[in-house]
C-alpha positions as a LaTeX table, in Angstrom:
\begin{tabular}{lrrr}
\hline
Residue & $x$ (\AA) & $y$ (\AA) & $z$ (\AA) \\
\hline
Unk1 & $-216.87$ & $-49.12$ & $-146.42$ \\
Unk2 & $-215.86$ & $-45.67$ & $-146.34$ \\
Unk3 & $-215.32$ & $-45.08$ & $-149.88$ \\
Unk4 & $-219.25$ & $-45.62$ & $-150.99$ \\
Unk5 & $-220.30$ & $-43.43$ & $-147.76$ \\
Unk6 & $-217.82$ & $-40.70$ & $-149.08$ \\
Unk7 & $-219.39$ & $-41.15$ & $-152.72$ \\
Unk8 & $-223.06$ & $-40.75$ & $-151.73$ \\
Unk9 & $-222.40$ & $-38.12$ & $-149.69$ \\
Unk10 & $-220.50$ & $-36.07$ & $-152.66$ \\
Unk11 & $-223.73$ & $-37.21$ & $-154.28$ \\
Unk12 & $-226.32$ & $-35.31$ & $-152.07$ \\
Unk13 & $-224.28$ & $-32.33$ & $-151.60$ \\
Unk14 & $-223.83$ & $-32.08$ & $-155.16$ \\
Unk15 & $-228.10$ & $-32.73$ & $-155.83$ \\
Unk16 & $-228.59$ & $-29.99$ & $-153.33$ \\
Unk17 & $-227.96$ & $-27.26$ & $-155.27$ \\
Unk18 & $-230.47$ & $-24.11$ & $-155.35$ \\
Unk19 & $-232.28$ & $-24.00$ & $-158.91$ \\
Unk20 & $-232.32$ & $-20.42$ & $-160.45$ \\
Unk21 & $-235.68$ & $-21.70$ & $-161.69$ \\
Unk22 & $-239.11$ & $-20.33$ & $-160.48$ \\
Unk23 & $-241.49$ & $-23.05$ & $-159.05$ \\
Unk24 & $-243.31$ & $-24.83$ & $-161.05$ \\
Unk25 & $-241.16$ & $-24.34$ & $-164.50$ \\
Unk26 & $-241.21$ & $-27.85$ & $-166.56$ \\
Unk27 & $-237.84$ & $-29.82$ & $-167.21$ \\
Unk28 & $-238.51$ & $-28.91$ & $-170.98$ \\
Unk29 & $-238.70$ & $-25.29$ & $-170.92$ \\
Unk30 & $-235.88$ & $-25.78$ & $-168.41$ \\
Unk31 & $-233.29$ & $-27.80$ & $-171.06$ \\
Unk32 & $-234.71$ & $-25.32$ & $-173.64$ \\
Unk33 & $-233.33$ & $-22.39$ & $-171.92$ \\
Unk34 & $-230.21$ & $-23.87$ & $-170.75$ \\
Unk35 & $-229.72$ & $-24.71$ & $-174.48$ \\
Unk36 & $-230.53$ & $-20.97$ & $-175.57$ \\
Unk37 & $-228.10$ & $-19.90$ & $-172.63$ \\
Unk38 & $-225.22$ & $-21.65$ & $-173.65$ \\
Unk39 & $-225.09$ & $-19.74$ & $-176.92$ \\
Unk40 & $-224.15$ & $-16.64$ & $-175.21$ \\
Unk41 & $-226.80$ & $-14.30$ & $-177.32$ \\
Unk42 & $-229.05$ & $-14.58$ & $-173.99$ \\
Unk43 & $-227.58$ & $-12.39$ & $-171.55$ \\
Unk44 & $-229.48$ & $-11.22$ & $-169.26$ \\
Unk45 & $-232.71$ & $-11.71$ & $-171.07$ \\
Unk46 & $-235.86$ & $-12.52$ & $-168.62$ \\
Unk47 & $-237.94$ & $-15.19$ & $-169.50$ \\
Unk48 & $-241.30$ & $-14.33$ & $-168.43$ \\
Unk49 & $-244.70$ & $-17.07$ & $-167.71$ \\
Unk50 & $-248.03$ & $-15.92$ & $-168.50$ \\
Unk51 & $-250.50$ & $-17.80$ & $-166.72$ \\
Unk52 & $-254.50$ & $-17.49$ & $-167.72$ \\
Unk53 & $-257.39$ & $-19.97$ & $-167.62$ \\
Unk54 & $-254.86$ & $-22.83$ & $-165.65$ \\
Unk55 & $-252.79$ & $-22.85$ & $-168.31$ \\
Unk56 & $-248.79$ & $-21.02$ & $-168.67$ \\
Unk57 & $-246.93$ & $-19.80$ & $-171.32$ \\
Unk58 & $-243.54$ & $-18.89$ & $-171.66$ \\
Unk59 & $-242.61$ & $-16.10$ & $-173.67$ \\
Unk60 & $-238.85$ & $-16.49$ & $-175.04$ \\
Unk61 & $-237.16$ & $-12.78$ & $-176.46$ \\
Unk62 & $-235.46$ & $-12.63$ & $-179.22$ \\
Unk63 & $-231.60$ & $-12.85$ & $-178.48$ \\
Unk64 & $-229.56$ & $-9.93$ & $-178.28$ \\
Unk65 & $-227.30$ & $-10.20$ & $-181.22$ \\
Unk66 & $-229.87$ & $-10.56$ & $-184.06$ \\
Unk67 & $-231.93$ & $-8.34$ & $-185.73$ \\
Unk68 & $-235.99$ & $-9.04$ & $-187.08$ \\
Unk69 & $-236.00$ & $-12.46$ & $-184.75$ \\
Unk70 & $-239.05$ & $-13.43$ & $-183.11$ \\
Unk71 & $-240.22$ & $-13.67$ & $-179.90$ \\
Unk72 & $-241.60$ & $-16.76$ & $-179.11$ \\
Unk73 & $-244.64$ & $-18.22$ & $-176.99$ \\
Unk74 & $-244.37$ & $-21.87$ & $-175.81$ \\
Unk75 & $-247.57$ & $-23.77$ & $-173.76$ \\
Unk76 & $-246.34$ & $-25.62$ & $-170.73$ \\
Unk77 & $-245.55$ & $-29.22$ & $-172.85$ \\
Unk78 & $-242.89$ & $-26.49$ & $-174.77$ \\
Unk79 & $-245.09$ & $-26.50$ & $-177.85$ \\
Unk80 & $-244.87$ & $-23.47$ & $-180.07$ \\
Unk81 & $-247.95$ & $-21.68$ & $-179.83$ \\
Unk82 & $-247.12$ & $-18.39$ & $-181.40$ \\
Unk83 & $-244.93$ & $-15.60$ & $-182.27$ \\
Unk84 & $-246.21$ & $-12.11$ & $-180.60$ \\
Unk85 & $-243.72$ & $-9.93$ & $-181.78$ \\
Unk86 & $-240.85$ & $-9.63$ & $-183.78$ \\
Unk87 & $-239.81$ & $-10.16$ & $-187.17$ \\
Unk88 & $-239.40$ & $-7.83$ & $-189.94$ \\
Unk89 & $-242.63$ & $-6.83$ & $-189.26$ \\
Unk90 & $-242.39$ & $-6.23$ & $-185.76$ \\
Unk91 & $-245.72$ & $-7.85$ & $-185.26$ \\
Unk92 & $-245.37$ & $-11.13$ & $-184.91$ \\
Unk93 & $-247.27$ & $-14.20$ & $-185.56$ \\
Unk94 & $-250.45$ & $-12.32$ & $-185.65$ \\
Unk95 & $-252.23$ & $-15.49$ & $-184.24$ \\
Unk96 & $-251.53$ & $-15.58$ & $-180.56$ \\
Unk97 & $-254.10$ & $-15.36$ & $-178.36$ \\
Unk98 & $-254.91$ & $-12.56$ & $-175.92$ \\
Unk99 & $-252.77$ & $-12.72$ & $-172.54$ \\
Unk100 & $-253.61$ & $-9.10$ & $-171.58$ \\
Unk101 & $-255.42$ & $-10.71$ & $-168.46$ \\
Unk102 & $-252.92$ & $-12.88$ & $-167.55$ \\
Unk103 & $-250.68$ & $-13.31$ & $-164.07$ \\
Unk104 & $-246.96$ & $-12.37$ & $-165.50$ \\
Unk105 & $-243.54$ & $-13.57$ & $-162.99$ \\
Unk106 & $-240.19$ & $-14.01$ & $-164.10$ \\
Unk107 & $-239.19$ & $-17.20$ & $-163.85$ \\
Unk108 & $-235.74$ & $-17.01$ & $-165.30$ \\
Unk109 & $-233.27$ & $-14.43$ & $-165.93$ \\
Unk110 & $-229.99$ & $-15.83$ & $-168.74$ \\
Unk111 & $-226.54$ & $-14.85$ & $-167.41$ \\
\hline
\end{tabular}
């Protein structure tokens, strides 16, 4: 009886752990940057949200070890919506749309 009390409670104290995460980040963006973290060309890169009109964006940097990459813009389903800047260019996309007026946090910084 004291062996499945011991392994729930291992359980919860494990599930209790603070997220890093802002509020209000989806699970997808959420695997996406734990997947961009783990290649270790993300340190300390902030990931920033643009919110306008109810809807948020997340805007993804380049990494740090690569030249002419883009930065990218994902909607809140983690659909690619754009590239803003970047590339050999330096300009981007060139079709993003204008998030001048948005609300910008931080909702992630990679270690």
């Amino acid at each position: 009886m004291k062996l499945p009390l011991l392994i729930i409670g291992l359980f919860l104290i494990m599930s209790c752990h603070k997220s890093d995460f802002a509020r209000g980040v989806p699970s997808c963006m959420k695997q996406k940057l734990r997947k961009l973290e783990g290649t270790g060309n993300y340190k300390g890169v902030a990931i920033l949200r643009y919110t306008f009109k109810d809807q948020a964006y997340f805007l993804i940097p380049p990494s740090t070890t690569s030249a002419d990459m883009y930065t990218v813009l994902y909607n809140e389903n983690c659909e690619y919506i754009c590239a803003p800047g970047g590339g050999i260019s330096g300009k981007g996309s060139g079709i993003c749309p204008d998030l001048n007026k948005a609300k910008v946090d931080t909702v992630y910084k990679m270690k």
